[in-house]
C-alpha positions as MATLAB code, in Angstrom:
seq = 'XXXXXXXXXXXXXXXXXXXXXXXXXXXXXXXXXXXXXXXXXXXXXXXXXXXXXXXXXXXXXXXXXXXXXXXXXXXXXXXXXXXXXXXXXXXXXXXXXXXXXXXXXXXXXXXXXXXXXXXXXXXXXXXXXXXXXXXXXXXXXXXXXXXXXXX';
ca = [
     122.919   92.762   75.286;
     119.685   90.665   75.932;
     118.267   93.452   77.706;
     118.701   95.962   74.995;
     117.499   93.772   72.180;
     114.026   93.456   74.478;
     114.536   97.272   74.924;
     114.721   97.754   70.936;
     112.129   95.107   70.286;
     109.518   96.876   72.734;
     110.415  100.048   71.667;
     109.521   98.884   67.837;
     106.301   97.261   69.102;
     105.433  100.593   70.853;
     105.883  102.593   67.363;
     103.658   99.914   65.617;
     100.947  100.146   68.781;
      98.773  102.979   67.451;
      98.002  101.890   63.895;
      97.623   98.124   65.428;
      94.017   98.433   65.700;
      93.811   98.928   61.904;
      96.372   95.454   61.416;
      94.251   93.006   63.262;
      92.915   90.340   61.021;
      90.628   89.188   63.066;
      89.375   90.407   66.792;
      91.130   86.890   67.879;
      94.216   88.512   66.925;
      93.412   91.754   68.787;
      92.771   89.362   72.368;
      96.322   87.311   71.609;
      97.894   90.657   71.074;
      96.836   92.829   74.035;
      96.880   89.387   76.554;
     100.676   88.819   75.042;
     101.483   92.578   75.800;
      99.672   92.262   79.529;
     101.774   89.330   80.172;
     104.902   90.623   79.411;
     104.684   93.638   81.729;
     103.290   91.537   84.327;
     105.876   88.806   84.654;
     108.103   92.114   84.754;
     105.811   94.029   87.152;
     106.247   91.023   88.881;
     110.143   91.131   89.120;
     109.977   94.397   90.886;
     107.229   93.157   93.175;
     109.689   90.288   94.670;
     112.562   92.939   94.848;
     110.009   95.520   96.946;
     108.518   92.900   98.828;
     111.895   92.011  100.095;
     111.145   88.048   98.157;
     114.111   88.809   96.504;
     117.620   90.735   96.999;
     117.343   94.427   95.110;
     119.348   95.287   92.356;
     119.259   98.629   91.020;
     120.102   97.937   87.617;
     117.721   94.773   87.239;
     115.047   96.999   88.911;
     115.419   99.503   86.206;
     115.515   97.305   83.484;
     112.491   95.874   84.415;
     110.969   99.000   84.802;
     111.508  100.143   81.767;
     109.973   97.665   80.057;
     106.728   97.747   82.195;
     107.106  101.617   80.966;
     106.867  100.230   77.565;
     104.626   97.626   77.978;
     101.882  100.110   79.239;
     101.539  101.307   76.684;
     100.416   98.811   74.015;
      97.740   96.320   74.864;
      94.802   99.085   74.465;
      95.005   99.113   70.809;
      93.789   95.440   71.408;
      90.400   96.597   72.766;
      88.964   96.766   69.705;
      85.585   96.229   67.855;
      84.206   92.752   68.218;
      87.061   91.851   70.677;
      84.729   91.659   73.369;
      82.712   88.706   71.870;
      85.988   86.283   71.959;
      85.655   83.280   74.889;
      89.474   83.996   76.226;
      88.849   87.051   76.844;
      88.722   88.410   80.798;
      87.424   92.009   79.954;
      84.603   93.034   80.829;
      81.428   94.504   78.904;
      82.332   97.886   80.585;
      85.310   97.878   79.103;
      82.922   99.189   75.787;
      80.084  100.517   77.496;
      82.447  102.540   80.003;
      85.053  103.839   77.033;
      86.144  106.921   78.957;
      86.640  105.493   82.177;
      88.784  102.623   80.736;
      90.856  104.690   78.607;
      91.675  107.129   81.736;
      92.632  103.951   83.707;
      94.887  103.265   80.941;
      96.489  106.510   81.081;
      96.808  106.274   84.840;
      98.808  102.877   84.274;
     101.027  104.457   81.740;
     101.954  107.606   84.018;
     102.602  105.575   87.197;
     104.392  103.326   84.876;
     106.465  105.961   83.798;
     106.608  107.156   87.894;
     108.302  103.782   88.698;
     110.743  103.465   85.946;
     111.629  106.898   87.155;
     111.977  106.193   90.621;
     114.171  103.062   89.551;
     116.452  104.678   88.152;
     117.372  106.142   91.676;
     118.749  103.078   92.252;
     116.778  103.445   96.023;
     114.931  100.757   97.045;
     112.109  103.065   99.426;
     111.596  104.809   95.918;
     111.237  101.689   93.656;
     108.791  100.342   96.752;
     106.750  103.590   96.745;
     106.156  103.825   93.089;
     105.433  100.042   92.942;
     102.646  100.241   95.432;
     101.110  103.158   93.580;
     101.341  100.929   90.178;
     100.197   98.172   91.530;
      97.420  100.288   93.098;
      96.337  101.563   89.911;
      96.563   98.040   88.302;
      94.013   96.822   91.196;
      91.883   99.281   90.306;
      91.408   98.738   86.548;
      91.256   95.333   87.588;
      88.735   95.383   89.647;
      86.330   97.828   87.278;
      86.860   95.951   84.141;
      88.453   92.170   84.712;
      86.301   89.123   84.943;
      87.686   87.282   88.008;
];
């Protein structure tokens, strides 16, 4: 039940995440909300990474769950990336994020599709799968990372 209540709540901040941009008071708000949304999936990306990493024992239906909401998660902290966003002091991003649009936006999509690949492949309920998608997220997560994250 606690799992499909996050399910339903992600799934209602997903249908608010396009018009978001146009809700955000202030740019502040924008940072909170697309650091809240990147924490989220990562403390789930995370989950999976102990399972494929062997830290801890795999459990197909945990695996999935936790997929599914890194699926979800994806998809919502780039409405956060907003004007004036990039001015705020808690924010990691950096300037290419803005000056690099197209390229950020396509590593976005890349994170949502190999998102999508690993809550796919965790629904196999095979561990090889979950720990080939994972590497490929994670991969892609690096990347973005490394392009347009202050360290």
């Amino acid at each position: 039940m606690k799992i499909f209540a996050c399910l339903a709540a992600a799934a209602t901040l997903l249908a608010m995440a396009a018009p978001a941009s146009a809700q955000f008071a202030k740019p502040e708000d924008a940072v909170k909300y697309r650091q809240s949304a990147l924490s989220v999936m990562g403390t789930h990306f995370g989950r999976l990474g102990a399972m494929a990493n062997g830290k801890v024992p795999f459990d197909a239906k945990v695996a999935a769950e936790n997929a599914q909401l890194v699926a979800v998660m994806a998809r919502l902290p780039w409405a956060g990336f907003g004007p004036g966003t990039d001015k705020d002091s808690r924010s990691k991003a950096m300037s290419e994020v803005w000056t690099e649009q197209a390229k950020f936006k396509s590593e976005g999509d890349t994170l949502v599709a190999e998102a999508d690949k690993l809550a796919a492949a965790t629904k196999t309920g095979n561990l090889e799968a979950l720990k080939t998608s994972f590497a490929a997220t994670a991969n892609t997560c690096k990347s973005c990372h490394d392009a347009f994250r202050n360290k």
